[in-house]
KOLSE-809043 format. One line per 10 residues: number of its first residue (from 1); their letters; for each residue x, y, z of N, C-alpha, C. Coordinates in steps of 0.1 Angstrom, whole numbers. Example, Ala and Ser with C-alpha at 12.3 -4.5 7.8 and 13.67 -1.06 7.14 Angstrom:
<sites>
1) as) 132:-57:78:123:-45:78:132:-33:78; 128:-22:71:137:-11:71:129:0:79
</sites>
This chain:
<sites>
1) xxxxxxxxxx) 746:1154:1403:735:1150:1394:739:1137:1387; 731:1123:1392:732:1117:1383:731:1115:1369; 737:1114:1359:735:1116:1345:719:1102:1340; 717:1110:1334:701:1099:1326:709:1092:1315; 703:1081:1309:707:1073:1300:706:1084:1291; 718:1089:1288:722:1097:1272:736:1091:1268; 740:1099:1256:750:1093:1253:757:1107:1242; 745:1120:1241:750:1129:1237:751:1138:1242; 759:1149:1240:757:1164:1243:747:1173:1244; 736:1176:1257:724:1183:1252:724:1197:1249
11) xxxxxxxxxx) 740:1199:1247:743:1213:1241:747:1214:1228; 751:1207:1221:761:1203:1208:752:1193:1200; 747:1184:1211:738:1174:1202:749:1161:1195; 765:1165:1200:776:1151:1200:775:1146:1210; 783:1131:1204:783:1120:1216:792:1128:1226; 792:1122:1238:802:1125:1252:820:1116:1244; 823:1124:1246:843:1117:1244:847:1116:1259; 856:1103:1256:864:1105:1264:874:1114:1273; 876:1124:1264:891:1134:1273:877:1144:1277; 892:1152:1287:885:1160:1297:874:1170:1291
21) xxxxxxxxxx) 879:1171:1279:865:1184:1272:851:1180:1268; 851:1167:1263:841:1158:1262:832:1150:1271; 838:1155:1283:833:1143:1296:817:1149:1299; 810:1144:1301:793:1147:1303:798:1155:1316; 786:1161:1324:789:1170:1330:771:1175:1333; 767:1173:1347:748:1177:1347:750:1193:1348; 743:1199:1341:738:1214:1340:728:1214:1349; 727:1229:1352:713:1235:1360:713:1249:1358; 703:1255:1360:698:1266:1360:700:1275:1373; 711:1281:1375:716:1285:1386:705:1297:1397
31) xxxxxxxxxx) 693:1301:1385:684:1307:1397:670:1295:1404; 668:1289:1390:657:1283:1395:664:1265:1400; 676:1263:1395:681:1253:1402:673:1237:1393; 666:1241:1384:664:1233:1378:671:1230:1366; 669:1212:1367:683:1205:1363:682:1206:1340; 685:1213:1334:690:1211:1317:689:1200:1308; 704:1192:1314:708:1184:1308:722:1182:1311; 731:1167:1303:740:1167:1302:749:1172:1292; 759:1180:1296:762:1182:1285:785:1188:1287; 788:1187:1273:804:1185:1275:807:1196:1287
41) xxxxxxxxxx) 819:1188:1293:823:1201:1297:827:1213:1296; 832:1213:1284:837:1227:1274:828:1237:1274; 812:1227:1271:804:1234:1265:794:1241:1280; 799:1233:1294:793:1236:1307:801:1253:1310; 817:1249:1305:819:1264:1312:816:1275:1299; 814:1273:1288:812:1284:1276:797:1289:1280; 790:1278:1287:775:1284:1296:776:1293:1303; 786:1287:1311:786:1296:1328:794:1312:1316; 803:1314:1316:812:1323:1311:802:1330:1299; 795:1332:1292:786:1333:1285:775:1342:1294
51) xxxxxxxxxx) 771:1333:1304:760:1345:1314:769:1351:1322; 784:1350:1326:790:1357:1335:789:1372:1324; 793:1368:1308:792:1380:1302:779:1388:1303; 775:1381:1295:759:1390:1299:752:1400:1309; 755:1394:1320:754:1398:1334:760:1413:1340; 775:1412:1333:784:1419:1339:786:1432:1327; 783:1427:1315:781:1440:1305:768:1444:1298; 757:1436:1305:739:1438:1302:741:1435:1291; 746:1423:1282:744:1423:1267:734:1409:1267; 725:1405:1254:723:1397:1254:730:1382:1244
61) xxxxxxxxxx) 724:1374:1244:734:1360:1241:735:1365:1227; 731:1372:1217:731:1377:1208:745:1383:1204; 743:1395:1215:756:1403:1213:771:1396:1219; 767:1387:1229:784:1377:1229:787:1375:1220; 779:1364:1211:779:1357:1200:789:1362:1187; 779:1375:1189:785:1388:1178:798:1392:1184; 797:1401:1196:817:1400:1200:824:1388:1196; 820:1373:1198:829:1364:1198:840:1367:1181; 826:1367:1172:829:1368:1158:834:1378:1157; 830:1389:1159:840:1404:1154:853:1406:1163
71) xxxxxxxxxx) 859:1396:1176:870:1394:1179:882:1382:1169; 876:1375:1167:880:1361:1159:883:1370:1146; 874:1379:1139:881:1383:1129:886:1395:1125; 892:1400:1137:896:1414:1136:908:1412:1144; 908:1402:1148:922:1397:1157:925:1380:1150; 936:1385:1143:936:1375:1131:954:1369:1138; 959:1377:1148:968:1374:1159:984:1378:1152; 995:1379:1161:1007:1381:1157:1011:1369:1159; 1029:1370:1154:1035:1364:1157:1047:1367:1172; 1044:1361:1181:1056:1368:1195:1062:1352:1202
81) xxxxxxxxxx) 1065:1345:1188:1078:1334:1190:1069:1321:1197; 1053:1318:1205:1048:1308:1210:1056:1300:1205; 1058:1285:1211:1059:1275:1204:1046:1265:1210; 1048:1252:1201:1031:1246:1206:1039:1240:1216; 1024:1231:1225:1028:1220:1236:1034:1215:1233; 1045:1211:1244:1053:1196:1238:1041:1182:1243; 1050:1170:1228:1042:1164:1227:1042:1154:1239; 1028:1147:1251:1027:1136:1258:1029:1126:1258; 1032:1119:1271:1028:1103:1263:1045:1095:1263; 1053:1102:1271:1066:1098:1265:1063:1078:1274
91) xxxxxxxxxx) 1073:1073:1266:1073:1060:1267:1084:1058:1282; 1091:1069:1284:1098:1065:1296:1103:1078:1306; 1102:1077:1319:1109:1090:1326:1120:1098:1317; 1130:1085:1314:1144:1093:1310:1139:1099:1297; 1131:1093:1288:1126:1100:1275:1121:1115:1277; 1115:1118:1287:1105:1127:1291:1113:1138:1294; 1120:1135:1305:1132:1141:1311:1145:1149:1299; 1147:1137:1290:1156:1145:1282:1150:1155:1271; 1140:1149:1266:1131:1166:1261:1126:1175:1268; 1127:1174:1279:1121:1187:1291:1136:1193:1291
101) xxxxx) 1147:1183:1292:1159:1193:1290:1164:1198:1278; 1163:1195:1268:1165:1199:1256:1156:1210:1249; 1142:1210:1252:1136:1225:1252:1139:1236:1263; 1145:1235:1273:1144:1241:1283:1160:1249:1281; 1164:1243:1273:1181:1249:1272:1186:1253:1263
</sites>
């Protein structure tokens, strides 16, 4: 799908970003195949994943919505040691390299 002169999200109603979660992305309507809008990609698979729910446990967009929230606050999460990503971007292989060895050991 070619994208139309937009420049926002026709899901969010924000501009398009640059990184992968922000990238425009054409929607459709997967029975009638008629084309939505542009919109983030984040917000293309939270679509799809959204009617996969619906579909598969007869709920409507209502009641995802509702699970989302009553999971988010009833699962407030443990601690089992994660650590965050390490950070990108290094300025050289050997930089890269010696933090990949230094977490890894």
């Amino acid at each position: 799908m070619q994208p139309f002169k937009t420049t926002t999200c026709a899901f969010t109603g924000l501009p398009f970003g640059k990184g992968s979660e922000t990238k425009p992305q054409g929607d459709h309507d997967h029975k009638t195949l008629l084309y939505r809008g542009h919109i983030w990609a984040a917000a293309n698979r939270l679509e799809g994943a959204a009617n996969s729910i619906m579909r598969e446990a007869g709920w409507t967009i209502e009641q995802v919505a509702e699970a989302l929230v009553k999971y988010y606050h009833n699962n407030p999460g443990i601690d089992i040691g994660l650590q965050p990503y390490p950070v990108l971007g290094y300025a050289t292989r050997d930089e890269a390299e010696a933090t990949f060895n230094e977490t890894t050991n």
